[in-house]
Backbone atoms as SQL, in Angstrom:
CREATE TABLE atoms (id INTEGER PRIMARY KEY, chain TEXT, resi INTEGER, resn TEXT, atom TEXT, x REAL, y REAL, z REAL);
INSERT INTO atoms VALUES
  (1, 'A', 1, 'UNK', 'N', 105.863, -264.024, -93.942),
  (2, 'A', 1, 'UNK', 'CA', 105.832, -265.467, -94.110),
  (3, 'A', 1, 'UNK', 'C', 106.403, -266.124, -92.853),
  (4, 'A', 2, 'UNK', 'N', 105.646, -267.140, -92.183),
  (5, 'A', 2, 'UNK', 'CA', 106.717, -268.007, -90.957),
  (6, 'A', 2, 'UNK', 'C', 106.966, -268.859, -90.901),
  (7, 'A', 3, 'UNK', 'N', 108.286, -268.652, -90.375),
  (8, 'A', 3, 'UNK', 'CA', 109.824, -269.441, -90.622),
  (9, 'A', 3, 'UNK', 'C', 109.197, -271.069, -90.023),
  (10, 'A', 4, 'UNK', 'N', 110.052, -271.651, -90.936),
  (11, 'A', 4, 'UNK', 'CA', 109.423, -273.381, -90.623),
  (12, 'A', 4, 'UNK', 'C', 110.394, -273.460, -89.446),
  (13, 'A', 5, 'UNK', 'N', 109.268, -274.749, -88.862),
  (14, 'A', 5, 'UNK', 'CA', 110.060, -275.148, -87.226),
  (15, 'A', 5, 'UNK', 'C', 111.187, -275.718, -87.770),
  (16, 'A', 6, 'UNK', 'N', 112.023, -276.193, -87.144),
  (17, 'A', 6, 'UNK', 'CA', 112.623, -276.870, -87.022),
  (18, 'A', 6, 'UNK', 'C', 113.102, -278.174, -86.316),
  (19, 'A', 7, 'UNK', 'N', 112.878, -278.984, -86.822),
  (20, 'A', 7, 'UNK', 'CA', 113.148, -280.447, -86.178),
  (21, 'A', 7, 'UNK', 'C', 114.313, -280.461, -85.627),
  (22, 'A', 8, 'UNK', 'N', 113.989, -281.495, -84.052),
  (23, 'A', 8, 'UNK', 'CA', 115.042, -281.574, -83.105),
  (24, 'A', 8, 'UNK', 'C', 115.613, -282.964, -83.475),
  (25, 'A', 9, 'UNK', 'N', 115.015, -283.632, -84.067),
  (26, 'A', 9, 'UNK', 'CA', 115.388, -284.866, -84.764),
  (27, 'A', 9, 'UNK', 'C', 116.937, -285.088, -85.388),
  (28, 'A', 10, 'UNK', 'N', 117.990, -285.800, -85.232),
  (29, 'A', 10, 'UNK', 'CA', 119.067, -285.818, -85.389),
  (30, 'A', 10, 'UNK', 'C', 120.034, -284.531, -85.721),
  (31, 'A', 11, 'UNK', 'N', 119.759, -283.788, -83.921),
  (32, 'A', 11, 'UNK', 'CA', 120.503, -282.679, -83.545),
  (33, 'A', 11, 'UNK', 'C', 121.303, -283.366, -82.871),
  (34, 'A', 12, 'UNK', 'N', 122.503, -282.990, -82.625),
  (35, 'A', 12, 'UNK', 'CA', 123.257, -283.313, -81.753),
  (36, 'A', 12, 'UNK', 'C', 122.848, -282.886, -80.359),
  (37, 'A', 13, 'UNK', 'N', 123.851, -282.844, -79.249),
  (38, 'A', 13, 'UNK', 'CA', 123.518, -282.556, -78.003),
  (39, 'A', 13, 'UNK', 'C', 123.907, -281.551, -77.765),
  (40, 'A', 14, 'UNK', 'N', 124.795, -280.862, -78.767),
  (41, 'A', 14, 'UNK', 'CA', 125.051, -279.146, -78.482),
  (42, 'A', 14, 'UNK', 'C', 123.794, -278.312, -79.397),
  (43, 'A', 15, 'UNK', 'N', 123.972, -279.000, -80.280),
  (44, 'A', 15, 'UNK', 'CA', 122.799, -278.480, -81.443),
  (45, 'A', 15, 'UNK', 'C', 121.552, -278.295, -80.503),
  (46, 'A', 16, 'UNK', 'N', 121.256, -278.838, -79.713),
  (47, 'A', 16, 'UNK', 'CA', 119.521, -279.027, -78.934),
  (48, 'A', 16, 'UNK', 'C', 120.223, -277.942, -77.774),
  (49, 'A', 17, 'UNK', 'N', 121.213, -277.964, -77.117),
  (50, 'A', 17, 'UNK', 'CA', 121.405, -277.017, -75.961),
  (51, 'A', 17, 'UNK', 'C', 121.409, -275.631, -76.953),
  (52, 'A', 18, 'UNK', 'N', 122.127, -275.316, -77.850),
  (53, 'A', 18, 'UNK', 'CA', 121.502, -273.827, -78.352),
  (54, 'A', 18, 'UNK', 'C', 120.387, -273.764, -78.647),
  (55, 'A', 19, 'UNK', 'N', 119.879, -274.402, -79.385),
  (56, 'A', 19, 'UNK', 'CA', 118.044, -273.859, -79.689),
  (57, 'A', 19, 'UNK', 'C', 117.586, -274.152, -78.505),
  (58, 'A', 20, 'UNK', 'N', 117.689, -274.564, -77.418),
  (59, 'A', 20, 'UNK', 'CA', 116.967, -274.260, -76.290),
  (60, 'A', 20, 'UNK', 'C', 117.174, -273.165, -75.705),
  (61, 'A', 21, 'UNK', 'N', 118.267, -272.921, -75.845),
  (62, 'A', 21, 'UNK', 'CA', 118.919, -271.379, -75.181),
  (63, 'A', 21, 'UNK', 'C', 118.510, -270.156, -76.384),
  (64, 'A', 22, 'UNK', 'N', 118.032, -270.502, -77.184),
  (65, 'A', 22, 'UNK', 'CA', 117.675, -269.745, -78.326),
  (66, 'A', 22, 'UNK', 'C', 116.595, -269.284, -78.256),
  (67, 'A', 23, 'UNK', 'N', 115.642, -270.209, -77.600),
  (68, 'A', 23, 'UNK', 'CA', 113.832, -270.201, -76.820),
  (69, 'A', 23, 'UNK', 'C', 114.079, -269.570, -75.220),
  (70, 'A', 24, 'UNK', 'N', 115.000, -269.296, -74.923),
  (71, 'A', 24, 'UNK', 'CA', 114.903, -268.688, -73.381),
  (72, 'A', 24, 'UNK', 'C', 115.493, -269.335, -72.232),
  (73, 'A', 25, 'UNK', 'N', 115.591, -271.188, -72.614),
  (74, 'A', 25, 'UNK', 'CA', 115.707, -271.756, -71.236),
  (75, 'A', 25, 'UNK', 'C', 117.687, -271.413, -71.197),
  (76, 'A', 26, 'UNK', 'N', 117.886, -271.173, -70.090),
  (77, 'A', 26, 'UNK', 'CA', 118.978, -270.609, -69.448),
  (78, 'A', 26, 'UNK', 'C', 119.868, -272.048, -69.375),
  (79, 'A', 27, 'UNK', 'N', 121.315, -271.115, -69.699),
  (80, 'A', 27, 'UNK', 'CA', 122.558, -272.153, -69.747),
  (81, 'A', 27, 'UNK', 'C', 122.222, -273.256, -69.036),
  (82, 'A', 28, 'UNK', 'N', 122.012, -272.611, -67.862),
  (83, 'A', 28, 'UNK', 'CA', 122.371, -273.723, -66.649),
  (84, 'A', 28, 'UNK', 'C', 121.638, -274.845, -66.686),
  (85, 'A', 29, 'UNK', 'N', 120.131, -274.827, -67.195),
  (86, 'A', 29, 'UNK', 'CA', 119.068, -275.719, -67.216),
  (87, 'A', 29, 'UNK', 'C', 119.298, -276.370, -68.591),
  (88, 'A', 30, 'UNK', 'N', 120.296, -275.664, -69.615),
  (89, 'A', 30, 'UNK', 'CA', 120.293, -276.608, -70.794),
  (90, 'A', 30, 'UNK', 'C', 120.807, -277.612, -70.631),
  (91, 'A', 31, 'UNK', 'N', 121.620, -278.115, -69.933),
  (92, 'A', 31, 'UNK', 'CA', 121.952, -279.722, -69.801),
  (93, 'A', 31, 'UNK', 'C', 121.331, -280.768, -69.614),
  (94, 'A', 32, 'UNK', 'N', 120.409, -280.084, -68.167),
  (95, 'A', 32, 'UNK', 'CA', 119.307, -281.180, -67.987),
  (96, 'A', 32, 'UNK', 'C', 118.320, -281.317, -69.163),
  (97, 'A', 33, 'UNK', 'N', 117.481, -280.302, -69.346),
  (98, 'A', 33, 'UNK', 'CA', 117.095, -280.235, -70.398),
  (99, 'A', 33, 'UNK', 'C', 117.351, -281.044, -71.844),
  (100, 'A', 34, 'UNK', 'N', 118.143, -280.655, -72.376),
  (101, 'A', 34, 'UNK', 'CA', 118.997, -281.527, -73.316),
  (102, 'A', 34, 'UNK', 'C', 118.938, -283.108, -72.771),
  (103, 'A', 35, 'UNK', 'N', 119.075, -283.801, -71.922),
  (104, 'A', 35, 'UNK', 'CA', 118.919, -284.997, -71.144),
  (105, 'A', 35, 'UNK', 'C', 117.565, -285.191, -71.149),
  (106, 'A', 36, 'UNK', 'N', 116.408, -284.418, -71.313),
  (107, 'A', 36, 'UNK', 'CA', 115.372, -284.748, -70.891),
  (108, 'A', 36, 'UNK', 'C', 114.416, -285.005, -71.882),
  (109, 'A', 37, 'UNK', 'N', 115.337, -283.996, -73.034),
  (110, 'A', 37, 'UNK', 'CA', 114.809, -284.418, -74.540),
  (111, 'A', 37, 'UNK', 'C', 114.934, -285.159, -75.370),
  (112, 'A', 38, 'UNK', 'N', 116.386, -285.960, -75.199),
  (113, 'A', 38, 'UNK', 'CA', 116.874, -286.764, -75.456),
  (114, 'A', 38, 'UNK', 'C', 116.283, -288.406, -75.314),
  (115, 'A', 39, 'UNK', 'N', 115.879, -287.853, -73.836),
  (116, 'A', 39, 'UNK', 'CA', 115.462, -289.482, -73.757),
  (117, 'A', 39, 'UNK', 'C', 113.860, -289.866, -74.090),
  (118, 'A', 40, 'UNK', 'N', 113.386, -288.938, -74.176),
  (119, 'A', 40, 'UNK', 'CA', 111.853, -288.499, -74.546),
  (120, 'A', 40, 'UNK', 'C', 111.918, -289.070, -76.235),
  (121, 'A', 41, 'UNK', 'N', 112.713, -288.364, -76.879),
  (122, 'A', 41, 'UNK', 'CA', 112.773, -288.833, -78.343),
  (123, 'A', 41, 'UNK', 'C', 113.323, -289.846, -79.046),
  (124, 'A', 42, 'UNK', 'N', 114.527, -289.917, -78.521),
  (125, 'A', 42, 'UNK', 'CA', 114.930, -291.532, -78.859),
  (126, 'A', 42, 'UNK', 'C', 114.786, -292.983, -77.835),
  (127, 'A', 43, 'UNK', 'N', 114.638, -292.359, -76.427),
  (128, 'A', 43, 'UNK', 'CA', 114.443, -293.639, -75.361),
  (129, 'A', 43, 'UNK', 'C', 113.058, -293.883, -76.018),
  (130, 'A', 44, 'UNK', 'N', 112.285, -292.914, -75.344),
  (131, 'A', 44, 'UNK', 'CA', 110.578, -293.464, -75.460),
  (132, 'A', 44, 'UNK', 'C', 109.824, -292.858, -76.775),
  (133, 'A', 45, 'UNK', 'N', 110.214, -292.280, -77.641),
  (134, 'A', 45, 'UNK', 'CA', 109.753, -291.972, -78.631),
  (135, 'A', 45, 'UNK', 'C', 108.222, -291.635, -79.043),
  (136, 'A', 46, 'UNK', 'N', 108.839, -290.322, -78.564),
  (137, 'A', 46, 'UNK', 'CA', 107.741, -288.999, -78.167),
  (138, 'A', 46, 'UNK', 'C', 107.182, -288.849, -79.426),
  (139, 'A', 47, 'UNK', 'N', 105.832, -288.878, -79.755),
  (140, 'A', 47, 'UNK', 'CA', 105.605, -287.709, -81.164),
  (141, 'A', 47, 'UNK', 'C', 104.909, -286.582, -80.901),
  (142, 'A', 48, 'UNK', 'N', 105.217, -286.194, -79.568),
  (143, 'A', 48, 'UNK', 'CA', 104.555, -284.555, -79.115),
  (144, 'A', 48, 'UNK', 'C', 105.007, -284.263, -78.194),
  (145, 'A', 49, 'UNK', 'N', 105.438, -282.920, -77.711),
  (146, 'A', 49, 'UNK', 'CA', 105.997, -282.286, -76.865),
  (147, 'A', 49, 'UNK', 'C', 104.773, -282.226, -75.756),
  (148, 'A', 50, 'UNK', 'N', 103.831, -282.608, -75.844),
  (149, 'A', 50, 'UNK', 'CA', 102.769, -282.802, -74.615),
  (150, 'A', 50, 'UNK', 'C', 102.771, -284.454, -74.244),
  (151, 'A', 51, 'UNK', 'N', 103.379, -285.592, -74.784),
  (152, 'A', 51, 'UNK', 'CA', 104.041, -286.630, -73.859),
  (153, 'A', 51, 'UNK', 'C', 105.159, -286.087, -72.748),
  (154, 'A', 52, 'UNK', 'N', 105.726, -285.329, -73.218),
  (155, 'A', 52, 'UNK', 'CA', 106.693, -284.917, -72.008),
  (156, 'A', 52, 'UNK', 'C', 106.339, -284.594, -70.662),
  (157, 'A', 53, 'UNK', 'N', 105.705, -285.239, -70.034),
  (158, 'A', 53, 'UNK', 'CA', 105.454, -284.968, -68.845),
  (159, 'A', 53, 'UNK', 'C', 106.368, -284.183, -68.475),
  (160, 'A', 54, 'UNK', 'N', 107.187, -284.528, -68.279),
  (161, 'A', 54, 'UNK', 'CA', 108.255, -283.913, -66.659),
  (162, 'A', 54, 'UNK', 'C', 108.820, -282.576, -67.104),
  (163, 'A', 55, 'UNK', 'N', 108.287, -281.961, -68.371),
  (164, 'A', 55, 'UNK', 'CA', 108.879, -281.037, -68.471),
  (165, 'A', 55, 'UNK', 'C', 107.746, -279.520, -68.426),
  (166, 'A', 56, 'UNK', 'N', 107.685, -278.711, -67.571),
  (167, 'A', 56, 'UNK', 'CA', 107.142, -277.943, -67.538),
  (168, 'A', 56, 'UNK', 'C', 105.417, -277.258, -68.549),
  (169, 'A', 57, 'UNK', 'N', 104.569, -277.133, -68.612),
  (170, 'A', 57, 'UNK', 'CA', 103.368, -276.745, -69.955),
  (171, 'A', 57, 'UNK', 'C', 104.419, -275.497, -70.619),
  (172, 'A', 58, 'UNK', 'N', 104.449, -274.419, -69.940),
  (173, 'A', 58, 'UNK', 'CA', 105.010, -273.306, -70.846),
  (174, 'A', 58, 'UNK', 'C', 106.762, -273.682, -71.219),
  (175, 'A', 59, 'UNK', 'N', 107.256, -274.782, -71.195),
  (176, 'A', 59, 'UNK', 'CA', 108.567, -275.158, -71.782),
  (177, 'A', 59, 'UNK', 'C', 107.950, -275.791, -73.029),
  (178, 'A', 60, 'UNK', 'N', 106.872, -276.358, -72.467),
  (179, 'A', 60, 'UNK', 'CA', 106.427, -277.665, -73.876),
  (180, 'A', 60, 'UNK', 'C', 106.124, -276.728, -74.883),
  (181, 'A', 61, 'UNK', 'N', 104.906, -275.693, -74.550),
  (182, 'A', 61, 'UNK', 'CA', 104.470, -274.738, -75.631),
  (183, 'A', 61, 'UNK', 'C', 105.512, -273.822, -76.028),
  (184, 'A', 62, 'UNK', 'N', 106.824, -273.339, -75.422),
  (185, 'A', 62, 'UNK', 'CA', 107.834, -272.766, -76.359),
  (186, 'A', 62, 'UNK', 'C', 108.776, -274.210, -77.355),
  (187, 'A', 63, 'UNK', 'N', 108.544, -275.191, -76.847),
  (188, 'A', 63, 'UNK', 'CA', 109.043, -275.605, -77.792),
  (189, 'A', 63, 'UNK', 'C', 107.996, -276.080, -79.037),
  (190, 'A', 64, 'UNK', 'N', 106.789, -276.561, -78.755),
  (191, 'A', 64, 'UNK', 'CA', 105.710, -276.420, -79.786),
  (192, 'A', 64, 'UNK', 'C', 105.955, -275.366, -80.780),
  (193, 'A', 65, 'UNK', 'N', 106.014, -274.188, -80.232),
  (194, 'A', 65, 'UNK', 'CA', 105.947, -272.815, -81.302),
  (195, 'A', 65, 'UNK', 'C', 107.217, -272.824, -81.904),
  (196, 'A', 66, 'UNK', 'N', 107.952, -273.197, -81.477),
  (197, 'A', 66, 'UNK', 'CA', 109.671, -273.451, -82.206),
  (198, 'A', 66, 'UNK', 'C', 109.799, -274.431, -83.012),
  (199, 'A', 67, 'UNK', 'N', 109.881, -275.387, -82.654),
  (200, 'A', 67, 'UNK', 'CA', 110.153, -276.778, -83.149),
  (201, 'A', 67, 'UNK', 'C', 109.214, -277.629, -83.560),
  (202, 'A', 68, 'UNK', 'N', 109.738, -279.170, -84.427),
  (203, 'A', 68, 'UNK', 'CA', 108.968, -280.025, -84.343),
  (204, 'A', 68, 'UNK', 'C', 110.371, -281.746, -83.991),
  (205, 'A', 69, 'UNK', 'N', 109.287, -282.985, -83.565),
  (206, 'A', 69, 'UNK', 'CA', 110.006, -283.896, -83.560),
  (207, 'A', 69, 'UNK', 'C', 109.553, -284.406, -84.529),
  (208, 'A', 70, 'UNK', 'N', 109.567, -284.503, -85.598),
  (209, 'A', 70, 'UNK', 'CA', 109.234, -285.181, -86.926),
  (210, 'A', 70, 'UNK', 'C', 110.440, -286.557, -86.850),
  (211, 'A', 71, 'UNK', 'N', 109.876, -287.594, -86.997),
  (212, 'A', 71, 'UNK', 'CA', 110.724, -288.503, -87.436),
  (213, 'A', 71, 'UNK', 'C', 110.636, -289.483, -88.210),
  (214, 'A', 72, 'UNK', 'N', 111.592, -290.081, -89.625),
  (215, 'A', 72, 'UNK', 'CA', 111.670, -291.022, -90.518),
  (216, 'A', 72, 'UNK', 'C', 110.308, -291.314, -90.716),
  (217, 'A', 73, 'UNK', 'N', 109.891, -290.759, -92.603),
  (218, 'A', 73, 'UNK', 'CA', 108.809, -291.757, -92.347),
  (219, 'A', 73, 'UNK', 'C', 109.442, -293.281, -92.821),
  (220, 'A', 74, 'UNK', 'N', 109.067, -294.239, -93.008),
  (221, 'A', 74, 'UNK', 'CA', 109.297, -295.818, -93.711),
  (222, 'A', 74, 'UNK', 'C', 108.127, -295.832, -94.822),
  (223, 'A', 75, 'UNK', 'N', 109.069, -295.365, -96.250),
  (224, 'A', 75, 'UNK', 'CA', 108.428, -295.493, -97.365),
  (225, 'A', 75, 'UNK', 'C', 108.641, -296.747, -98.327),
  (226, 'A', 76, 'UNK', 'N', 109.572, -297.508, -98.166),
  (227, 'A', 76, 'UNK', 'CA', 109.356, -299.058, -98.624),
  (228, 'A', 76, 'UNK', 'C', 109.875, -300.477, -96.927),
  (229, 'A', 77, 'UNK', 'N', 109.587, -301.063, -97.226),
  (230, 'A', 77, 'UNK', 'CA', 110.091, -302.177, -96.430),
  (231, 'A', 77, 'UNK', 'C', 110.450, -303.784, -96.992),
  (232, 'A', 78, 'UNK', 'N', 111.635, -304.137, -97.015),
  (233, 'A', 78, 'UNK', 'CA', 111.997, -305.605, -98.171),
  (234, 'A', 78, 'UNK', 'C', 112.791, -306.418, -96.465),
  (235, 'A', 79, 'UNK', 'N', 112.092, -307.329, -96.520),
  (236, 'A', 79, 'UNK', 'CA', 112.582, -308.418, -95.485),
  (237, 'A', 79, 'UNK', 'C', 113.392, -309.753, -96.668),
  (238, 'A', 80, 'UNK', 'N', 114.456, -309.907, -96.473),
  (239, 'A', 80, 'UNK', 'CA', 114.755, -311.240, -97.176),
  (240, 'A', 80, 'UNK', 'C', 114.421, -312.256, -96.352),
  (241, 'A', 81, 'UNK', 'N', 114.951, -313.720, -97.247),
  (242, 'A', 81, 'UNK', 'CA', 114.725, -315.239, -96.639),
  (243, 'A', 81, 'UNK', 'C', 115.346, -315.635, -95.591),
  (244, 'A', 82, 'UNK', 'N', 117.089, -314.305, -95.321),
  (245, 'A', 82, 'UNK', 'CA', 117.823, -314.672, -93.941),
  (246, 'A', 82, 'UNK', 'C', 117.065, -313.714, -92.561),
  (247, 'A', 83, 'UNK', 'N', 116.134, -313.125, -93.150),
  (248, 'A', 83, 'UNK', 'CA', 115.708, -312.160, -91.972),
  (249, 'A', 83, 'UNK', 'C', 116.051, -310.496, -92.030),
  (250, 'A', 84, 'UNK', 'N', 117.467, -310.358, -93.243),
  (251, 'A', 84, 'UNK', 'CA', 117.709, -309.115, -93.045),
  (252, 'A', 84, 'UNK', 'C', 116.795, -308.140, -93.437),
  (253, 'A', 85, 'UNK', 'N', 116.571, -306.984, -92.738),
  (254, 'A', 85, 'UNK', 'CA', 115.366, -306.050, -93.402),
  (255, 'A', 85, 'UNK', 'C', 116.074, -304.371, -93.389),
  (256, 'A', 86, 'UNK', 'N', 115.648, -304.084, -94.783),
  (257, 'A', 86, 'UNK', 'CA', 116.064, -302.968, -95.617),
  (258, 'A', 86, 'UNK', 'C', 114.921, -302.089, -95.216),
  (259, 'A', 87, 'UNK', 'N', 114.822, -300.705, -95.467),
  (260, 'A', 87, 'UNK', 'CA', 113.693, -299.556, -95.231),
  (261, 'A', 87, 'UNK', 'C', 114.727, -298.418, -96.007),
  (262, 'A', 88, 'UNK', 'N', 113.514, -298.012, -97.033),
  (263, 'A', 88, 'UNK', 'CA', 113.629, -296.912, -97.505),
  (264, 'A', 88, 'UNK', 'C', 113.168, -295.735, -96.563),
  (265, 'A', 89, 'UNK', 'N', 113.826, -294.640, -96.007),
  (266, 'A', 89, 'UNK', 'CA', 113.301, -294.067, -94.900),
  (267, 'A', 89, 'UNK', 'C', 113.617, -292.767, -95.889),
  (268, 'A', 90, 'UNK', 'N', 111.640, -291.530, -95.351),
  (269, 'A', 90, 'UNK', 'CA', 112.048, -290.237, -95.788),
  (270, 'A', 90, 'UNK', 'C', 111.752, -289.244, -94.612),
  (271, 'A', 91, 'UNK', 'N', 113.046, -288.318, -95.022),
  (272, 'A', 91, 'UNK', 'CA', 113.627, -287.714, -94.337),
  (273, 'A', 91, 'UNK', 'C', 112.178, -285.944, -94.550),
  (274, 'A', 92, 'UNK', 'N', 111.741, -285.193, -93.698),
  (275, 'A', 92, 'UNK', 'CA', 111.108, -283.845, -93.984),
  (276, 'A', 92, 'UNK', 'C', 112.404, -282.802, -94.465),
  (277, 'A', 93, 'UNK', 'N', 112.599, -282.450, -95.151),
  (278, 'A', 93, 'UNK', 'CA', 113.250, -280.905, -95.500),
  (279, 'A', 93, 'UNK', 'C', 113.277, -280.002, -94.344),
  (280, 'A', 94, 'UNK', 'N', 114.715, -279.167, -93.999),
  (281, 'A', 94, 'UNK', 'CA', 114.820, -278.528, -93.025),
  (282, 'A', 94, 'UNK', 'C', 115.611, -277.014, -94.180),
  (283, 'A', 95, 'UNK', 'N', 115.500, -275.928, -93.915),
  (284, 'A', 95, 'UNK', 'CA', 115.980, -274.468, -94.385),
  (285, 'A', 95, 'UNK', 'C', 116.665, -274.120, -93.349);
């Protein structure tokens, strides 16, 4: 049976430097790295590891085969009369 990816989606920044180091990329490059994923997913908000330009094809496809960036779906939305707005957000299951 194979093991579900795992979403990089509200990992921390050590959490993303081991599973990268977990896929091969070396200490030294996990920082940048980690920086590069970071801003890919929450700056510009990637929904594929092939937006990532700047990061290598065979980095993208080990993280393809590893991972996913799954993020929030928005399953209700309530705006009130002052503007404030509520979202029921669902989360994918991680093992």
């Amino acid at each position: 049976m194979p093991t579900a990816k795992i979403s990089l989606v509200g990992l921390s920044r050590e959490e993303l430097s081991q599973h990268l180091q977990s896929i091969g990329v070396p200490a030294k490059q996990a920082r940048m790295r980690v920086s590069q994923l970071w801003n890919w997913i929450y700056i510009r908000g990637a929904g594929s590891f092939d937006e990532m330009l700047n990061l290598s094809k065979d980095l993208r496809k080990k993280l393809d085969a590893s991972f996913t960036i799954e993020h929030a779906e928005i399953v209700s939305e309530q705006i009130s009369t002052d503007g404030t707005q509520k979202w029921l957000l669902r989360f994918s299951t991680q093992t």
